[in-house]
C-alpha positions in Angstrom: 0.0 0.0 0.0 2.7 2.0 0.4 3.1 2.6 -3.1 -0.5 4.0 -3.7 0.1 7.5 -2.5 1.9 7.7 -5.8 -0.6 5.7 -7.8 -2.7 8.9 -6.5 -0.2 11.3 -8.2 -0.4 9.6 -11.3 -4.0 9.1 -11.0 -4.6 13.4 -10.2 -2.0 14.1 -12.9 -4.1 12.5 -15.7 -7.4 14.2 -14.3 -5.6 17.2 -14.5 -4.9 16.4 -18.2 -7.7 15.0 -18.8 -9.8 17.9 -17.6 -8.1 21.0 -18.9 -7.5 19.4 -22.2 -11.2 19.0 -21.8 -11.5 22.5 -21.1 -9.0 23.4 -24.0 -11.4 21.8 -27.0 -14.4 23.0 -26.3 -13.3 26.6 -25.3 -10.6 27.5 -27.5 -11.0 27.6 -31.5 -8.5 26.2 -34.1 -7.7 29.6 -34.8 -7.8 31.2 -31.6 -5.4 32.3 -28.8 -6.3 33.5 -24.9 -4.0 36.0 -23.2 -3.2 35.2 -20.1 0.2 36.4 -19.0 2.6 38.7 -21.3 4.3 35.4 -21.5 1.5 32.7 -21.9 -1.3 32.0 -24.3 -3.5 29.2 -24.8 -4.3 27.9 -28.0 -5.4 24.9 -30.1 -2.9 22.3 -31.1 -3.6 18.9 -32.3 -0.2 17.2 -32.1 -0.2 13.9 -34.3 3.7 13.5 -33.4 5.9 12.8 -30.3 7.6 15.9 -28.0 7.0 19.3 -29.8 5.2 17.4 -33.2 8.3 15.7 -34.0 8.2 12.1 -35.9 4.7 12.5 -37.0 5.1 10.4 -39.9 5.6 7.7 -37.5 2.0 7.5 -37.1 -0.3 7.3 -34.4 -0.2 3.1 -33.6 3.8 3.6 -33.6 3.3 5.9 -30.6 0.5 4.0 -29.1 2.7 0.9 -28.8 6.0 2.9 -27.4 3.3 4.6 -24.7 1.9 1.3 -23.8 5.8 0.0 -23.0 7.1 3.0 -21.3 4.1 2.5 -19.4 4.7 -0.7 -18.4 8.4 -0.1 -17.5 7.3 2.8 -15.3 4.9 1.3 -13.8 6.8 -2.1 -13.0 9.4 0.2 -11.6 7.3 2.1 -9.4 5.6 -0.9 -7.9 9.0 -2.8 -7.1 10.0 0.8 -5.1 12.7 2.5 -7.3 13.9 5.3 -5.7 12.4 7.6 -7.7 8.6 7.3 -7.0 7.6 10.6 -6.9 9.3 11.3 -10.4 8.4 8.1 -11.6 4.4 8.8 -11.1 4.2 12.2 -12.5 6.1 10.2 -15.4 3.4 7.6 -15.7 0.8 10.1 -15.0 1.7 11.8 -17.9 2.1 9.0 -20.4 -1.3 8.1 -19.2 -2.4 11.5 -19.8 -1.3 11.5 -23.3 -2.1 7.7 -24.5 -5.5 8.5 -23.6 -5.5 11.1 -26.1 -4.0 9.2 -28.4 -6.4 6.7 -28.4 -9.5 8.4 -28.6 -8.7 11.6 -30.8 -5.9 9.7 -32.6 -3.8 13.3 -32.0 -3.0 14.8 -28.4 -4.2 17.5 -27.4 -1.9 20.4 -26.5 -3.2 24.6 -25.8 -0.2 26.2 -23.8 1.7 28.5 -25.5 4.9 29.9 -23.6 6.8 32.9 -25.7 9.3 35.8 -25.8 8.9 37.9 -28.6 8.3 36.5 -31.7 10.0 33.1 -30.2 7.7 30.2 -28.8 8.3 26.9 -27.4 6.2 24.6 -28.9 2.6 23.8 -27.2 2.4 21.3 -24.6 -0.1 20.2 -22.0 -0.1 19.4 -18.4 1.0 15.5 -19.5 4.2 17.1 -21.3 4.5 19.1 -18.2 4.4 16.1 -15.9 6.8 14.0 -17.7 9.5 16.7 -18.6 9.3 17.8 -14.3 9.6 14.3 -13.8 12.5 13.2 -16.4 13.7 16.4 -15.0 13.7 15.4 -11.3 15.5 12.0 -12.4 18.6 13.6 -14.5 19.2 15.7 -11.3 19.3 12.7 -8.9 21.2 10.8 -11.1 23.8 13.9 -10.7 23.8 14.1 -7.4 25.9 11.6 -5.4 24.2 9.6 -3.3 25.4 8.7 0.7 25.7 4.8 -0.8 28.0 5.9 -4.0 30.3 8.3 -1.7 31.1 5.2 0.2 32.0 2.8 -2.0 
């Protein structure tokens, strides 16, 4: 049971997607942007490719099968207790997040819009946002030496 509290992240991180993507169809047009900060706007993107649209030619099934293993990896290694959980479930959280997407729109769904100037990132979601925190989270650990690697 101990491993549940981060079943729970994974679980709230896909409602969170699941919900403002939600939220992002049915209130923002294809041609449409919402101001919200001098920095952010929302808008309507229908990715059909991997991180930032990339390797869309691959098509949809192509990612649907890597989702479902990276799934499954993450998963298996949250439930044996890597020590990463709480990167591991915002990771799984957001694959989830996405797959879902995937599956039933054959695209994913992406409306935030970060900028300076004339130069934006590409749009992402709160799934993207999920797994990049939480790829993030692990590069960092992996940097940092551990009490156990210092003695050996």
């Amino acid at each position: 049971m101990r491993n549940a509290r981060y079943l729970l992240i994974s679980f709230a991180v896909v409602l969170v997607d699941q919900i403002t993507k939600l939220l992002a169809r049915i209130s923002i047009g294809p041609l449409d942007t919402v101001q919200v900060l001098p920095f952010l706007q929302l808008v309507s993107v229908r990715n059909r490719g991997a991180a930032f649209g990339l390797f869309a030619g691959f098509g949809n099934a192509t990612f649907i099968v890597i989702s479902v293993a990276a799934i499954g990896l993450v998963s298996f290694l949250l439930v044996k207790g890597a020590e990463d959980r709480f990167s591991l479930a915002l990771i799984l959280g957001g694959a989830v997040g996405n797959l879902i997407d995937r599956i039933v729109f054959k695209h994913v769904t992406d409306f935030l819009d970060l900028f300076v100037g004339t130069f934006h990132w590409p749009a992402f979601n709160v799934a993207d946002s999920a797994l990049t925190i939480g790829l993030c989270m692990m590069l960092v650990r992996s940097l940092i030496p551990s009490e156990r690697k210092q003695r050996v």
